[in-house]
N, C-alpha and C positions, 0 to 999 in steps of 0.2 A: 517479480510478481509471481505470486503463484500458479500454480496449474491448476487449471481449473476443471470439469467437470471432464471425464471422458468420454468418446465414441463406442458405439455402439461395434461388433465384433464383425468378421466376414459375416456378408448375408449368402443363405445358400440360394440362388434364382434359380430357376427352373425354365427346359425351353416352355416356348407357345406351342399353343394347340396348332393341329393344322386346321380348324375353321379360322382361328386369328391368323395363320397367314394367309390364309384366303382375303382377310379382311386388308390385309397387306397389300396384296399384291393387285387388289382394285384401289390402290391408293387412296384408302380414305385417310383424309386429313380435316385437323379440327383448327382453325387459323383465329387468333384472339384477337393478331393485329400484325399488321405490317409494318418492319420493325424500320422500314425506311422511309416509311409515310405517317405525319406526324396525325394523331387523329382529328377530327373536325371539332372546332367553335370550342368556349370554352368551359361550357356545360359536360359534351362527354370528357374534356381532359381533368376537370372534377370528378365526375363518376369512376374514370381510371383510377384515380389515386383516392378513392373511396367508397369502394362497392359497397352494396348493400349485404348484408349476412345471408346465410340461406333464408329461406322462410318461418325452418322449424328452429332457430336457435337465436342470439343477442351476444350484441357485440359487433362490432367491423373489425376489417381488416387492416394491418398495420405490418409494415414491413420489418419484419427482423434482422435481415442480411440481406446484403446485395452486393452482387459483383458486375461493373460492367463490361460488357463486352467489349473487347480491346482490339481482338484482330485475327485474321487465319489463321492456325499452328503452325509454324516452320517444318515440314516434312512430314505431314502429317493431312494429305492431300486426298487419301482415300479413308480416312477416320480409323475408327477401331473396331472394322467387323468383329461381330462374334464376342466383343468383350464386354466387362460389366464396369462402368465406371461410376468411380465413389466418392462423392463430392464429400467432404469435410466442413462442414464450414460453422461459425460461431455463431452463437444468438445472443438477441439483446435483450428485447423485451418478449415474455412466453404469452403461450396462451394457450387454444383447447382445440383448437385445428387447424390445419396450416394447407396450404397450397404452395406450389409450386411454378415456377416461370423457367420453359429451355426455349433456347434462343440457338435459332442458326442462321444470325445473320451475315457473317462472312461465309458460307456454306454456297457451293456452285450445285447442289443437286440434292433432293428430298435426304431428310433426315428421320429414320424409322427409329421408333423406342417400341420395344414390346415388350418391356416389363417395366415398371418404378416402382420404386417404395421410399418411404421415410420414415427411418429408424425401422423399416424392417413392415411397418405398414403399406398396402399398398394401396398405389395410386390408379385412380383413374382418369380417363381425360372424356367429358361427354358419356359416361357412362363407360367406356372401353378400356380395357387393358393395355389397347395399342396406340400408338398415335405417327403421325406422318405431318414433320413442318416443314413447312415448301422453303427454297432458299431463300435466303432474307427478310424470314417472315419468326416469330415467336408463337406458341402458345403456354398457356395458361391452365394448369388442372383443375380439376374435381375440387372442394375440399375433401381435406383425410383428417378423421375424428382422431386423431393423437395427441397426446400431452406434450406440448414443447415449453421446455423449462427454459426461464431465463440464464441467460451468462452461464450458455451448456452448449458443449458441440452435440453437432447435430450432423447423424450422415442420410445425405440424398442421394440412392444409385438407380441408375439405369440402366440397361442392354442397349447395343446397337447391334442387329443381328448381320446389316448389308454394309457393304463398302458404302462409304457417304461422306464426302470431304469438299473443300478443307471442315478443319474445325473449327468451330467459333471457341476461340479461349480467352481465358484471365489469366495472365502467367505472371510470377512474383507476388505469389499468394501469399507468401509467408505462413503457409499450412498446408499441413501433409496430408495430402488424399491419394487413391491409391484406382491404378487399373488392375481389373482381373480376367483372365479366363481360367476353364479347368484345370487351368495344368499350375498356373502361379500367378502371384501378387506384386506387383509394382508398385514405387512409392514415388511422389510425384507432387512439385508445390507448383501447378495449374491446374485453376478449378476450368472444368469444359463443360460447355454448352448451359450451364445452369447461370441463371440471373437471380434470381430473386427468391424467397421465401418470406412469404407474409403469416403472419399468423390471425386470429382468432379473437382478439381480446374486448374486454366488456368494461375494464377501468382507462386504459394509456391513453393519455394525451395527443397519440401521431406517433408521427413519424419525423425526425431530424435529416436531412440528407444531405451527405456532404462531398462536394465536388470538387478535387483536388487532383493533386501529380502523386509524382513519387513518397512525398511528403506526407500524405495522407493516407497514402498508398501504405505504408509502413516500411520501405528499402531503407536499411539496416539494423532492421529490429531484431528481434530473438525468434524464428520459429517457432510457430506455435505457443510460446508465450501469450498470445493474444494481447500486444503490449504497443501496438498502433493510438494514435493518440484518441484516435473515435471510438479505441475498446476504455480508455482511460474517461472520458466523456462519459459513456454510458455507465461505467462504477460509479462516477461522481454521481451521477441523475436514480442512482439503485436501481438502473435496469425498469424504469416506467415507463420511458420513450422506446420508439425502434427506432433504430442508428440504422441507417443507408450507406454505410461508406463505397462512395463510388468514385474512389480515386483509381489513377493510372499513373503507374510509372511512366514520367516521360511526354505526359499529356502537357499539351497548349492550350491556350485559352483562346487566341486568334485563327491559327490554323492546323491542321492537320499534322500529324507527330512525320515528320522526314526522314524514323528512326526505321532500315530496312535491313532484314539479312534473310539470304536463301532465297531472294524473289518476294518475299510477303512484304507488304508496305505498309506503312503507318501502327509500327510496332508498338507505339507511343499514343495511339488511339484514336480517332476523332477531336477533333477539336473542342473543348466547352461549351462553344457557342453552336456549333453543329449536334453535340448529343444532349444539348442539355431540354429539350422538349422528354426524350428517350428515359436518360438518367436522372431528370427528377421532378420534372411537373409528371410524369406518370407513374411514381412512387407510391404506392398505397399506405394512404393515411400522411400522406406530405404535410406538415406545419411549418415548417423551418427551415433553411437553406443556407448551410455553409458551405461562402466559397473560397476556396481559400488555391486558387490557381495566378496564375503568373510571373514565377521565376522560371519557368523554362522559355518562355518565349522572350523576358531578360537574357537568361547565358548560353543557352541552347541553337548552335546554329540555324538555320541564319536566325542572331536578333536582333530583337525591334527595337528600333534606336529613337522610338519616339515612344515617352511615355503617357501621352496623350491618348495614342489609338490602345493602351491597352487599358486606362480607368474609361475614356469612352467604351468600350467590350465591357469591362467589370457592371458601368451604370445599364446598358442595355440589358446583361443576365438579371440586374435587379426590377427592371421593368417588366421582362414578361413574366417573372415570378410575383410580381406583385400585382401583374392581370389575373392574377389565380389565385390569390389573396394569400400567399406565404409571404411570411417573415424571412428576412433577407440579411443574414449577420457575414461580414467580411473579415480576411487575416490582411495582414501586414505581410511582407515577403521578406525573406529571412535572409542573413548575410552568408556572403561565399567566397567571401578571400582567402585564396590557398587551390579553388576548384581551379581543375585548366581550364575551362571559360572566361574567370574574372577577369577584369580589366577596371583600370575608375571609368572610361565611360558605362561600362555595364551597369558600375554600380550605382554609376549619378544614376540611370535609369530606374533603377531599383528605388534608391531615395526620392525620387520624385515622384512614383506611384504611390510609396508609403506615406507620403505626405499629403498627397489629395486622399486616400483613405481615412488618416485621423481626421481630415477635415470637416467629417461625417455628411458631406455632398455623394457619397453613392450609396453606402448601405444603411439600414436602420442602427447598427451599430455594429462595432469593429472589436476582433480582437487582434492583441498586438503583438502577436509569434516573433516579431522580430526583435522588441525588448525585453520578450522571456529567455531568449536563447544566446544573445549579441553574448560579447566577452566589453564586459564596462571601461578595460582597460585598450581596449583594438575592437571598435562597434560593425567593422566590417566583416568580422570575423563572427564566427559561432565560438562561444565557451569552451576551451577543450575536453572537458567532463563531459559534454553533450555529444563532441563529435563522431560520427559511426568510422572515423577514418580518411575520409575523401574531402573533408573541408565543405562540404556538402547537405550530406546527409544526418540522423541524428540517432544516437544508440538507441537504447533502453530508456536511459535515464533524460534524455534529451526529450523522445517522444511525451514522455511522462509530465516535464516541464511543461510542453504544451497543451497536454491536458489541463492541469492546474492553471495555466493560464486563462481561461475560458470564465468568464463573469457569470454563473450560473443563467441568472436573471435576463443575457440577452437573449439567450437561445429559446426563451418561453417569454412569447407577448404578442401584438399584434403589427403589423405592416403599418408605415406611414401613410398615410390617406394623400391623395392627388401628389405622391412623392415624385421630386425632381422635375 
C-alpha cells in the first residue's frame, strides 16, 4: 500500500509561564469523566458519543482515531517528566476542528500537561493551557480550529513537566511516534496517554467502531503502512465514516488479558465486555459496531472450553449496543493450526462459535474472516500467502483480504428492532 500523507515536523514547545505553574501547583483539574465509572442512563451515553458543535459553527463530532487504553507501561512508573510526547497517529474521516481525549487511567497519581497542540495548533482544556487528570480519570479538550484531512497522519504532542506514572499506554501501535526533550528524539510504536481524536464534520455518517484483539489490532502488519484491515475499511468507504479501531493485542472478550511482565498485569487489556461501555458506546458519532473478538479466549491460556459462554458474551455486547441504537455487525474467528495453542479441541470450539455466528442469532449480520483467509485445501489453517509467520497472525496481504471481505452494505443500516 502506499504511503500515505506525512507528519508534521519536530514541534518547538516552549516551558509555561510561572502564573501556569501557579495554576499547577493549586491543582486545577478539568475531569470530563471517570474512566472507571460508566456514565448514567442512556441519554448521557448518547450525548457522549454525540455532542452537540460549539454554538458558533455546524456539524458534530465524529471520531477519527482511537486507541484504547490497554494497560501501565512496563518501567515506566514515574512517566516522562520534562519530556514532549508525539503521538503519530492516522485519520479517517477529516474535518475543520478536532479535540482531543488523554486518558490516565492506569496512572496512580495526577497527570499534568502544560502544553498541547495538534499539528502544531494549540490546545486548550476549559480555556487553559494547562490541565491536571486525577488517576483513573480522562479529560477532554477545547475544540482547535485546524484543518484535519482525511487518510493523513496527524501529530498530537504534549509535555508532562512532573514525574506522573505509571503510564497509561497503547503499545503495538504499529506507528512510529516519538519522545523528546531538549537534548534528543526517540522513536517509539506506543501511543501514551492519548485516546481519541474526534473531528468536526458537517457531511459523515458516524462513526464505525471496531472491537477486536491482535487481529484488529494490526500484529504483523507493515509499520506505518497504515495497512490494518480497519485502515483497509475506511479506503473502501473513501474515508466518509470515522473508523474507531479499538483493538488490543491479546484482548478477551470474557475476561481480563493474564498477559503480565515486569509486575504490570493485564497487558492484553480489559476484557470486551468490561471496556466496552468505555471503548465504544462512548465513541463520538458511534453508528456501527464491529466485533470481531474471541480467538483468544479459544487459544489463549487458560481457554474456554465452552463455546456457549463465549456467543452468549458476543449476543449480550450486541444488546447493550443495540439499547444505544447501534448497528451490531460480527467476524467469524479465524483458523490457527500450526499456532502453539492449537489443539482440535480448541478448534471444535472455534467451529462452533462460527457456526452460531452464521446462524445470524447474534448480530445484525456477520462477516466471515474465517472463509476469507482459511487455506481451501487445510480450512484449519490460514492460507500461506496471508500468514504473518506464526500460523496466527496475518501479513499485509492477509490484513487486506479482510478488508475486502467486508459486504460494504452491513456496516451502513439500522439495528434489528426488539432483537434476540
Amino acid at each position: 500500500m502506499p504511503r500515505r500523507q506525512g507528519y508534521a515536523l519536530l514541534i518547538a514547545l516552549v516551558a509555561g509561564t510561572a502564573a501556569l505553574a501557579a495554576v499547577v501547583a493549586f491543582g486545577t483539574s478539568l475531569i470530563a469523566r471517570d474512566d472507571r465509572t460508566p456514565p448514567g442512563g442512556p441519554e448521557s451515553r448518547a450525548a457522549a458519543r454525540n455532542p452537540a458543535a460549539p454554538a458558533n459553527s455546524t456539524g458534530t463530532w465524529v471520531a477519527t482515531w482511537t486507541a484504547a487504553p490497554v494497560s501501565a507501561e512496563p518501567d515506566a512508573g514515574q512517566g516522562y517528566p520534562g519530556r514532549t510526547i508525539r503521538n503519530i497517529v492516522h485519520t479517517s474521516v477529516g474535518g475543520d476542528a478536532a479535540r482531543i481525549t488523554l486518558s490516565n487511567l492506569f496512572g496512580a497519581t495526577p497527570l499534568v500537561i502544560d502544553q498541547a497542540t495538534v499539528n502544531t495548533r494549540r490546545v486548550t482544556f476549559d480555556g487553559l493551557p494547562a490541565v491536571t487528570v486525577a488517576a483513573g480519570r480522562h479529560v477532554v479538550s477545547d475544540p482547535v480550529v485546524v484543518p484535519v484531512a482525511p487518510d493523513a497522519d496527524l501529530e498530537v504532542a504534549f509535555r508532562t513537566p512532573y514525574a506522573s506514572g505509571p503510564v497509561t499506554q497503547h503499545p503495538n501501535s504499529h506507528q512510529t511516534s516519538y519522545l523528546a526533550d531538549e537534548h534528543a528524539t526517540w522513536s517509539t510504536t506506543r501511543w501514551r496517554y492519548l485516546t481519541a481524536v474526534d473531528v468536526r464534520n458537517t457531511t459523515s455518517p458516524g462513526a464505525i467502531v471496531v472491537l477486536g484483539d491482535s487481529l484488529t489490532a494490526g500484529s504483523g502488519s507493515t509499520t506505518d503502512a497504515d495497512s490494518r484491515w480497519p485502515d483497509i475499511l475506511s479506503d473502501r468507504l473513501r474515508h466518509t465514516y470515522g473508523i474507531a479501531n479499538q483493538g488490543i493485542a491479546g484482548n478477551r472478550l470474557l475476561s481480563d488479558s493474564p498477559l503480565t511482565l515486569n509486575g504490570v498485569k493485564n497487558l492484553g487489556g480489559q476484557s470486551g465486555a468490561r471496556r466496552f461501555e468505555r471503548d465504544v458506546l462512548s465513541v463520538a458519532g458511534a453508528e456501527t459496531v464491529i466485533i470481531a473478538l474471541g480467538i483468544n479466549d479459544v487459544q489463549q491460556y487458560p481457554q474456554e472450553p465452552d463455546p456457549a459462554r463465549i456467543t452468549t458474551g458476543l449476543r449480550a455486547l450486541t444488546e447493550r449496543a443495540h439499547a444505544q441504537g447501534l448497528r451490531v455487525v460480527g467476524a467469524t474467528l479465524t483458523p490457527f493450526q500450526g499456532y502453539v495453542t492449537w489443539s482440535p479441541a480448541s478448534n471444535d470450539v472455534r467451529l462452533a462459535v462460527n457456526k452460531e455466528i452464521r446462524s445470524g442469532r447474534i448480530f445484525d449480520a456477520y462477516i466471515d474472516f474465517d472463509r476469507a483467509v482459511r487455506d481451501p485445501y487445510a480450512p484449519n489453517r490460514i492460507l500461506p500467502e496471508y500468514d504473518s509467520g506464526d500460523r496466527l497472525h496475518f501479513n499485509d496481504a492477509g490484513y487486506r483480504a479482510l478488508g475486502h471481505a467486508i459486504d460494504l452494505g452491513t456496516v451502513d443500516g439500522t439495528p434489528k428492532a426488539d432483537a434476540f
